[in-house]
TIMI-2910 file (N, C-alpha, C, CB; in pm, 1 decimal, decimal comma, always signed):
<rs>
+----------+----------+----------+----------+----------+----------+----------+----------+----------+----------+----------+----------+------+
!      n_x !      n_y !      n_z !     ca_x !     ca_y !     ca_z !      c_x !      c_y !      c_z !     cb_x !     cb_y !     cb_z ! resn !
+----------+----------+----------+----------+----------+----------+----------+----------+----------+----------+----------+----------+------+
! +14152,8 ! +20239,9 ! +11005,6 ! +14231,1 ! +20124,0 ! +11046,7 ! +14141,0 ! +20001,2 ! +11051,4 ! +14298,1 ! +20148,2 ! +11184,5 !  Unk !
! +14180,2 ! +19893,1 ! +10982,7 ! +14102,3 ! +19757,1 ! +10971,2 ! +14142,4 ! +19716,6 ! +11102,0 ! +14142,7 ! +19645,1 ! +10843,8 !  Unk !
! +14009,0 ! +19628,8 ! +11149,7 ! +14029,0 ! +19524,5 ! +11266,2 ! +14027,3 ! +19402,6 ! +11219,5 ! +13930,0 ! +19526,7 ! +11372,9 !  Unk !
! +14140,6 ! +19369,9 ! +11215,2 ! +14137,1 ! +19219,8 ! +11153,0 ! +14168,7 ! +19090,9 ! +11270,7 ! +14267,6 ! +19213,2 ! +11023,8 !  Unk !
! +14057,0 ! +18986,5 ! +11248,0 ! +14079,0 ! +18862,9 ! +11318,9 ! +14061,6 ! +18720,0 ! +11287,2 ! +14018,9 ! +18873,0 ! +11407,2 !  Unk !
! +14095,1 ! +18617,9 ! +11300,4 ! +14082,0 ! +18499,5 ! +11267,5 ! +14070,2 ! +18441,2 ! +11371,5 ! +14163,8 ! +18453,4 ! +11196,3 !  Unk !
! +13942,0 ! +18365,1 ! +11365,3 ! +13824,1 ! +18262,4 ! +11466,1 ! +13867,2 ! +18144,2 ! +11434,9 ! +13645,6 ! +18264,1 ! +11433,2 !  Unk !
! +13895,0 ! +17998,0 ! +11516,0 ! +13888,6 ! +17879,6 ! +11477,0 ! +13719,1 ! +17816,0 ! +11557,4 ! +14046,5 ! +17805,2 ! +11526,0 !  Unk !
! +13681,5 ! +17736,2 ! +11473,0 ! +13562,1 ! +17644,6 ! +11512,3 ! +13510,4 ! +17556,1 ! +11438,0 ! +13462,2 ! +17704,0 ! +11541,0 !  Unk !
! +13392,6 ! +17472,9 ! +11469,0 ! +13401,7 ! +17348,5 ! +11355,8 ! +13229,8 ! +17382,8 ! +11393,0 ! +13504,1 ! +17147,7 ! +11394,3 !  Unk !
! +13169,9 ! +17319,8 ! +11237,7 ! +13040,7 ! +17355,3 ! +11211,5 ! +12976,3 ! +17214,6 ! +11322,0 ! +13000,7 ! +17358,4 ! +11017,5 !  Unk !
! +12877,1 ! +17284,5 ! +11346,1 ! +12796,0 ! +17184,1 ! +11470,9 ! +12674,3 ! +17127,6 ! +11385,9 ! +12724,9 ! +17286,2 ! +11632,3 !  Unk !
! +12618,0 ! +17186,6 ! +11266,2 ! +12533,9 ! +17174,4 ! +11183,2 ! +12467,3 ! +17284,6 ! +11116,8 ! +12464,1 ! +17108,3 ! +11230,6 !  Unk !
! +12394,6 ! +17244,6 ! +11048,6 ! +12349,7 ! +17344,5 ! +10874,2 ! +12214,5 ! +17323,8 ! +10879,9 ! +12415,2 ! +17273,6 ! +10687,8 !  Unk !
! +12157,2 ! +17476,0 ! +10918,7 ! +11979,9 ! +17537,6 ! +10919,8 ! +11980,3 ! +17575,6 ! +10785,2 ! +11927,5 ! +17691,2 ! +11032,7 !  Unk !
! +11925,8 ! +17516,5 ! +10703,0 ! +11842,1 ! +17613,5 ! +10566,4 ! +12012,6 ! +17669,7 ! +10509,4 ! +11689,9 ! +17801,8 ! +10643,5 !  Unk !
! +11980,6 ! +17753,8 ! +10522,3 ! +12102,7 ! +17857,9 ! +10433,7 ! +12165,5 ! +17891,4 ! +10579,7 ! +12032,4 ! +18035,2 ! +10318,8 !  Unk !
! +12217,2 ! +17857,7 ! +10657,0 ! +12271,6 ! +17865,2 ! +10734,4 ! +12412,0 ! +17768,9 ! +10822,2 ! +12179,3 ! +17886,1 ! +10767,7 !  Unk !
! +12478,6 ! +17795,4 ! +10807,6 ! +12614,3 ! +17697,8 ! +10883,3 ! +12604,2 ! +17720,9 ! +11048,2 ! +12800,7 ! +17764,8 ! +10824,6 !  Unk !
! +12583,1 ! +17641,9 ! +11126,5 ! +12624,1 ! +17671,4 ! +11306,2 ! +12719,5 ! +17646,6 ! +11325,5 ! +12566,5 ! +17606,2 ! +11420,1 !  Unk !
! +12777,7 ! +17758,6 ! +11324,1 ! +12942,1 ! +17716,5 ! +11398,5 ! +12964,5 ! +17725,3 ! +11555,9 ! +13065,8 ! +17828,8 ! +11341,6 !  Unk !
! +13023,8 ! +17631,5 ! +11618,8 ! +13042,6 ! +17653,3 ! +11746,7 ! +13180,8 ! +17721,5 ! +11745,7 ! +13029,6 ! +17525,7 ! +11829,9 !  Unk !
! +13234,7 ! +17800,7 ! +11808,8 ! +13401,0 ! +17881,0 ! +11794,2 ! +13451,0 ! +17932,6 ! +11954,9 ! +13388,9 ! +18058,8 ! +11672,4 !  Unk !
! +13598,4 ! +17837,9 ! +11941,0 ! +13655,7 ! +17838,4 ! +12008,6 ! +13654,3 ! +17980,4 ! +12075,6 ! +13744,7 ! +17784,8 ! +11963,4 !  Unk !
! +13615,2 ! +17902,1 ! +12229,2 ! +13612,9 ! +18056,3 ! +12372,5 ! +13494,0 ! +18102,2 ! +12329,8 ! +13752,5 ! +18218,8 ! +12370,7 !  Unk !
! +13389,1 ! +18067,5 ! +12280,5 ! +13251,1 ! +18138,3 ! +12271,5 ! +13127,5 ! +18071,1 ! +12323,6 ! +13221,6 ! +18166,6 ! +12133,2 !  Unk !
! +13068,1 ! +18048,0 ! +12450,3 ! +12965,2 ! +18022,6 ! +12463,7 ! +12826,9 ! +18005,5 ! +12330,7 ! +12960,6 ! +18107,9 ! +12553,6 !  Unk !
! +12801,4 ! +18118,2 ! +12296,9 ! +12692,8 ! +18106,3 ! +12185,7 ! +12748,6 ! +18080,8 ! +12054,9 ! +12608,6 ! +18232,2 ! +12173,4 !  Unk !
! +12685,3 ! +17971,8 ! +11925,1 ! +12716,9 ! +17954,7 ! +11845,0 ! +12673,9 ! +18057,6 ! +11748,3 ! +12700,6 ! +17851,5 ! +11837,1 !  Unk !
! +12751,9 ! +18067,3 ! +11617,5 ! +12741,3 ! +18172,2 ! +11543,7 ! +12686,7 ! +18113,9 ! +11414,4 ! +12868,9 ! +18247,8 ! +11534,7 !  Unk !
! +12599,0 ! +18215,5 ! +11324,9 ! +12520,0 ! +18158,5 ! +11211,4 ! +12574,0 ! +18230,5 ! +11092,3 ! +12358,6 ! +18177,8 ! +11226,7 !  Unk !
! +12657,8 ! +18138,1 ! +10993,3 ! +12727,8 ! +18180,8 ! +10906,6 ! +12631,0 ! +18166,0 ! +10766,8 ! +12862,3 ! +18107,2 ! +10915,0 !  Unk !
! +12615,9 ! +18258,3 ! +10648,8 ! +12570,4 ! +18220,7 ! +10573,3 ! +12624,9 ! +18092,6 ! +10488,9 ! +12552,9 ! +18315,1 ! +10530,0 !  Unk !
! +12512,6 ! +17980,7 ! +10452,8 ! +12600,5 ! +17898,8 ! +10386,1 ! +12703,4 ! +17918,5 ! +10239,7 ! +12517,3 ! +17806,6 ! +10368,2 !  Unk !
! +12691,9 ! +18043,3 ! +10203,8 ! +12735,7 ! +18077,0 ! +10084,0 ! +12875,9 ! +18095,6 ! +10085,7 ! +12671,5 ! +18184,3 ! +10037,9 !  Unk !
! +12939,8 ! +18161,7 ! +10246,2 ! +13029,2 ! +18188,3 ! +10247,3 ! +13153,4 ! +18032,4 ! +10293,0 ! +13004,7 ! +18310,7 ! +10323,7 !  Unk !
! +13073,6 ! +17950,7 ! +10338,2 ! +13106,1 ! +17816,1 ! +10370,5 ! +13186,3 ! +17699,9 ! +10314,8 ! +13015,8 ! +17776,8 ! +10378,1 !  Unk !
! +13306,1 ! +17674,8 ! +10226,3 ! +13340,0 ! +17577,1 ! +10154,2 ! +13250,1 ! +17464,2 ! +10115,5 ! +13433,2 ! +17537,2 ! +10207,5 !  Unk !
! +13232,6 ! +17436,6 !  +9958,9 ! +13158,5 ! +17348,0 !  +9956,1 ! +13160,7 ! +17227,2 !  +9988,5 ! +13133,8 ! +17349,1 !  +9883,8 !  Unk !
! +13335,6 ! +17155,2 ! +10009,6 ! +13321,1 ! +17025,3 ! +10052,5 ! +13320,9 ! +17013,0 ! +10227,2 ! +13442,1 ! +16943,4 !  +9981,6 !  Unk !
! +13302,4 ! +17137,7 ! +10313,6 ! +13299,2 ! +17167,9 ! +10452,8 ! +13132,6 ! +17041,7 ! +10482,9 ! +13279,8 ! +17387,8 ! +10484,0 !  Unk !
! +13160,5 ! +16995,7 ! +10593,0 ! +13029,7 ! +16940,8 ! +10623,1 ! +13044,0 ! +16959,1 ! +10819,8 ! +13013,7 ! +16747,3 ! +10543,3 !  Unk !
! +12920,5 ! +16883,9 ! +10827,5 ! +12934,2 ! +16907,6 ! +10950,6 ! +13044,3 ! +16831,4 ! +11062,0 ! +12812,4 ! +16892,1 ! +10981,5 !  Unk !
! +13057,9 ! +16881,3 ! +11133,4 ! +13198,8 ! +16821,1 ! +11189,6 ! +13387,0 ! +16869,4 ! +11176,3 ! +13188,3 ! +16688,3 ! +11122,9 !  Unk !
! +13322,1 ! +16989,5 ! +11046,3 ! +13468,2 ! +17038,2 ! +10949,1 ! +13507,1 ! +17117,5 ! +11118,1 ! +13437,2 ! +17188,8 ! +10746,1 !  Unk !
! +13636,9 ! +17107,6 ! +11087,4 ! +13726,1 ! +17251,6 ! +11121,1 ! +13693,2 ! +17398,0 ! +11062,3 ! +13872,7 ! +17230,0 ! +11068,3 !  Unk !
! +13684,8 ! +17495,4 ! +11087,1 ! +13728,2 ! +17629,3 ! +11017,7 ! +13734,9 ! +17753,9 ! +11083,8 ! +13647,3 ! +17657,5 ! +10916,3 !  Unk !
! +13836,6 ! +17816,2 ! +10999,0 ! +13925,3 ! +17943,2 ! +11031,9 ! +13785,5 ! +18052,8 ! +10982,0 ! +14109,1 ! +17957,2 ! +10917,4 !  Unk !
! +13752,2 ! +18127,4 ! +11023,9 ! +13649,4 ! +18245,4 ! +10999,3 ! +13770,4 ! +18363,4 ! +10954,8 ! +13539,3 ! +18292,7 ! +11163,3 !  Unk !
! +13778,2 ! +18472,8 ! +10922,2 ! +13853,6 ! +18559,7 ! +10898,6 ! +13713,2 ! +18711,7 ! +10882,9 ! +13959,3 ! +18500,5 ! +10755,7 !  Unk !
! +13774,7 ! +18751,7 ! +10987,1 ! +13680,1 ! +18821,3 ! +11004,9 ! +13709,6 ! +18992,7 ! +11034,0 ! +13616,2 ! +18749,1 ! +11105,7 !  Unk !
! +13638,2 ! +19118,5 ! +10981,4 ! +13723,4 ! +19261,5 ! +10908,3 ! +13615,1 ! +19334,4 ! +10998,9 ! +13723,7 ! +19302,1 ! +10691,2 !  Unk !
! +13657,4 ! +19414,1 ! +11029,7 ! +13585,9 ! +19537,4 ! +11106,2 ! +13442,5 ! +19433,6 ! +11113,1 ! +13571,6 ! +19724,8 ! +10999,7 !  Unk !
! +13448,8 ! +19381,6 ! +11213,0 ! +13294,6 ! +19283,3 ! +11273,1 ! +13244,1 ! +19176,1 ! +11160,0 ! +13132,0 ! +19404,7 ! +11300,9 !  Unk !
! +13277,3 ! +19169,1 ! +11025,1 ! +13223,4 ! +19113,0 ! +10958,0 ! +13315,6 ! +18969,0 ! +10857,1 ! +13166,2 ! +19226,9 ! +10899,0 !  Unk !
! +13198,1 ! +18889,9 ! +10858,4 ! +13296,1 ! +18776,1 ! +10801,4 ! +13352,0 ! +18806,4 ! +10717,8 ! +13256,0 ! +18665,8 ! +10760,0 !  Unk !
! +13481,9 ! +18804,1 ! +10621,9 ! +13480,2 ! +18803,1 ! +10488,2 ! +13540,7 ! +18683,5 ! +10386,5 ! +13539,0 ! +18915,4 ! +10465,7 !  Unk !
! +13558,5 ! +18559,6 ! +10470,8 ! +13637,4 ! +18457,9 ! +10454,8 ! +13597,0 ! +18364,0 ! +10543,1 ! +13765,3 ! +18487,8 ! +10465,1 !  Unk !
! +13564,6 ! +18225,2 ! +10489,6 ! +13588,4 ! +18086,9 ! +10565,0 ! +13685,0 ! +18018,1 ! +10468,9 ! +13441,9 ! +17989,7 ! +10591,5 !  Unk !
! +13750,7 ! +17925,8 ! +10554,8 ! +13854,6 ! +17831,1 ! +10516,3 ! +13853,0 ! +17709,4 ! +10613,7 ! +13995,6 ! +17901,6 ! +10516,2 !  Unk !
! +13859,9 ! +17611,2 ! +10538,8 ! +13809,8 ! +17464,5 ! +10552,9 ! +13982,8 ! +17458,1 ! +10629,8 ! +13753,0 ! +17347,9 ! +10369,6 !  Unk !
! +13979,7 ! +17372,5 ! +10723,8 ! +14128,1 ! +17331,3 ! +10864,7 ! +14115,1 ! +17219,0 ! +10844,6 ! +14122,3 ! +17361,9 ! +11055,7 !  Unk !
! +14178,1 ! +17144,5 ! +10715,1 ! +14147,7 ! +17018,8 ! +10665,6 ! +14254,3 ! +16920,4 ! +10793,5 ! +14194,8 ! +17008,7 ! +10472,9 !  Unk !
! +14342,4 ! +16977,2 ! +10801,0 ! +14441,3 ! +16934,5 ! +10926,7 ! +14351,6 ! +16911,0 ! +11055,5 ! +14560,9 ! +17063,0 ! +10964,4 !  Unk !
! +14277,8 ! +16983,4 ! +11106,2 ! +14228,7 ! +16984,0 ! +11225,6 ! +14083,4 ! +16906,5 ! +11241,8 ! +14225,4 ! +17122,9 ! +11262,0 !  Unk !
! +14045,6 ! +16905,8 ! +11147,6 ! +13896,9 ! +16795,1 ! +11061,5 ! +13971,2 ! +16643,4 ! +11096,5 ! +13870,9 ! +16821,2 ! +10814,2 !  Unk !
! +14084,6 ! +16644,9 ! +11012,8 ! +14150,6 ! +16502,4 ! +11007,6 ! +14194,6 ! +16453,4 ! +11151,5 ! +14285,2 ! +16504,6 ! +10909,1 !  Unk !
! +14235,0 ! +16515,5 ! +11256,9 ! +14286,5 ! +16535,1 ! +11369,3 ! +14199,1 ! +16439,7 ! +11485,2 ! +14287,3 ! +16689,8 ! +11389,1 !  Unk !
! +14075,6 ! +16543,6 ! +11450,0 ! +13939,5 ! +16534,2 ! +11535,5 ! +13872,8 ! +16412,0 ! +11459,7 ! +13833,2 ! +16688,3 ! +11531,8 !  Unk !
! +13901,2 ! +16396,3 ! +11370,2 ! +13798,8 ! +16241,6 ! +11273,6 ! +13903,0 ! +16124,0 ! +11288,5 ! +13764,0 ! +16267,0 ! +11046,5 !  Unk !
! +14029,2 ! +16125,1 ! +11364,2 ! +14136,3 ! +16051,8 ! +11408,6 ! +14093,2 ! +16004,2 ! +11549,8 ! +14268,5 ! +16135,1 ! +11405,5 !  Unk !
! +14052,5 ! +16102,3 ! +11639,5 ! +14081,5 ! +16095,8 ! +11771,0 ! +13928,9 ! +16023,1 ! +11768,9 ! +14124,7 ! +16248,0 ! +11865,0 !  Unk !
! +13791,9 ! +16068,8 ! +11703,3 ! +13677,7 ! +16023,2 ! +11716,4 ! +13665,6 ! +15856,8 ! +11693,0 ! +13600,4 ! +16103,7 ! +11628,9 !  Unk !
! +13747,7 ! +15841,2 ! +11607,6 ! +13737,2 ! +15660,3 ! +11519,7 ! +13785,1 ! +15602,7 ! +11644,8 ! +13866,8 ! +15605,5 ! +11348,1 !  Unk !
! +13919,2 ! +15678,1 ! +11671,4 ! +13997,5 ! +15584,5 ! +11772,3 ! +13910,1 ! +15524,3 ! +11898,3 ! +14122,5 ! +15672,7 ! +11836,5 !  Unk !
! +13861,8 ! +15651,0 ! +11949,1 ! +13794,3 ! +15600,7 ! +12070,3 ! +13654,6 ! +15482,5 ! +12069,1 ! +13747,6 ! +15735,3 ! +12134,3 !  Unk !
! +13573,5 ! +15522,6 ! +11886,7 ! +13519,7 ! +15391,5 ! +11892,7 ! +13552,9 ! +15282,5 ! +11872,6 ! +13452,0 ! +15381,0 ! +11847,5 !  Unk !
! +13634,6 ! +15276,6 ! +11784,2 ! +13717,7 ! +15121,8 ! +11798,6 ! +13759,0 ! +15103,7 ! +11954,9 ! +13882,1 ! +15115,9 ! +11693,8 !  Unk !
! +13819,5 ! +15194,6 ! +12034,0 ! +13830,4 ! +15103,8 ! +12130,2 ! +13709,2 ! +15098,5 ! +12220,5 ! +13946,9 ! +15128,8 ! +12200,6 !  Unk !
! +13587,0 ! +15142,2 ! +12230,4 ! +13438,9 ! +15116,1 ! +12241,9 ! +13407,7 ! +14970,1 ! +12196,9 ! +13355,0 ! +15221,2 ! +12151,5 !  Unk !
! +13419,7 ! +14947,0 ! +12059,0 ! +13345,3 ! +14813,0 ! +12020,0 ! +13476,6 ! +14741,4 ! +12066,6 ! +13284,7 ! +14785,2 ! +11839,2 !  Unk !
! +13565,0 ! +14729,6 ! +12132,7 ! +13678,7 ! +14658,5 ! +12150,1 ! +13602,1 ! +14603,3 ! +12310,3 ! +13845,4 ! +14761,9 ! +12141,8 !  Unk !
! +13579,8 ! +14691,5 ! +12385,8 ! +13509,6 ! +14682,0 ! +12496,1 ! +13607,4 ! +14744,3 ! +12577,6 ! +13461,4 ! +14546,6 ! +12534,8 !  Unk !
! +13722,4 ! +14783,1 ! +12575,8 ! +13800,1 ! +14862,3 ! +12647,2 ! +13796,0 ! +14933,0 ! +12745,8 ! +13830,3 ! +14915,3 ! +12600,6 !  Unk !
! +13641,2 ! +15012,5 ! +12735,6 ! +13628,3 ! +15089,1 ! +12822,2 ! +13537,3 ! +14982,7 ! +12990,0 ! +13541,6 ! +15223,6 ! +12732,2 !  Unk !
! +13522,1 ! +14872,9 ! +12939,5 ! +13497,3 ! +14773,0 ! +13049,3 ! +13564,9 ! +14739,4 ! +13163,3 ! +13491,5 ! +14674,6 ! +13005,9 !  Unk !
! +13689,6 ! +14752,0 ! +13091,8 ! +13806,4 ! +14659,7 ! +13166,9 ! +13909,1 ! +14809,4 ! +13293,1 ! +13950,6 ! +14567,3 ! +12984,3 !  Unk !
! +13897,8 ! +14742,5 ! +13408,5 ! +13984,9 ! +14892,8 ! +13524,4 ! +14107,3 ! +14851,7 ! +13478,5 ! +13980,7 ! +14894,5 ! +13743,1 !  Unk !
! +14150,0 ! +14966,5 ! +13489,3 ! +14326,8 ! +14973,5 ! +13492,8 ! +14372,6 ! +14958,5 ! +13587,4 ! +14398,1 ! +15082,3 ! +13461,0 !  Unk !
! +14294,8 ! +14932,4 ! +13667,7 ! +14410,6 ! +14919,5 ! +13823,4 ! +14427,8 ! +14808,3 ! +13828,1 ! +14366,4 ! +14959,9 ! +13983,1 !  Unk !
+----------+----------+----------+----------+----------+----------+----------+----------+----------+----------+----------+----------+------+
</rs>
């Protein structure tokens, strides 16, 4: 019987031949070979791991969830250089 699972997490950065993924509910980050990695994945990507009796056998780029998180990141600096975060709301 296969144990099959799918991990979400987004790469934190790239050692040598290596991807760091940080993944959701996991304290320690995990070291993916870069081979198995999408090539246009960079750091900051989203991705789904798919993973078979303990072992990777699949990454897939969460181009949705990349775009999401590179949405929410811009936003907050624009309103940074806006000075926004200066001003109380009360």
């Amino acid at each position: 019987m296969n144990d099959k699972e799918t991990l979400k997490g987004v790469i934190d950065r790239f050692e040598g031949e290596w991807a760091v993924i940080e993944l959701d509910g996991e304290s320690e980050p995990r070291n993916v070979s870069r081979k198995l990695v999408p090539r246009r994945a960079k750091e900051g990507s989203y991705i789904q791991l798919e993973i078979e009796d303990g072992k990777i056998i699949q990454v897939q780029l969460d181009a949705d969830a990349t775009e999401v998180a590179q949405k929410r990141i811009q936003d907050k600096l624009d309103r940074l250089r806006r000075g926004e975060h200066l001003h109380d709301d009360d």
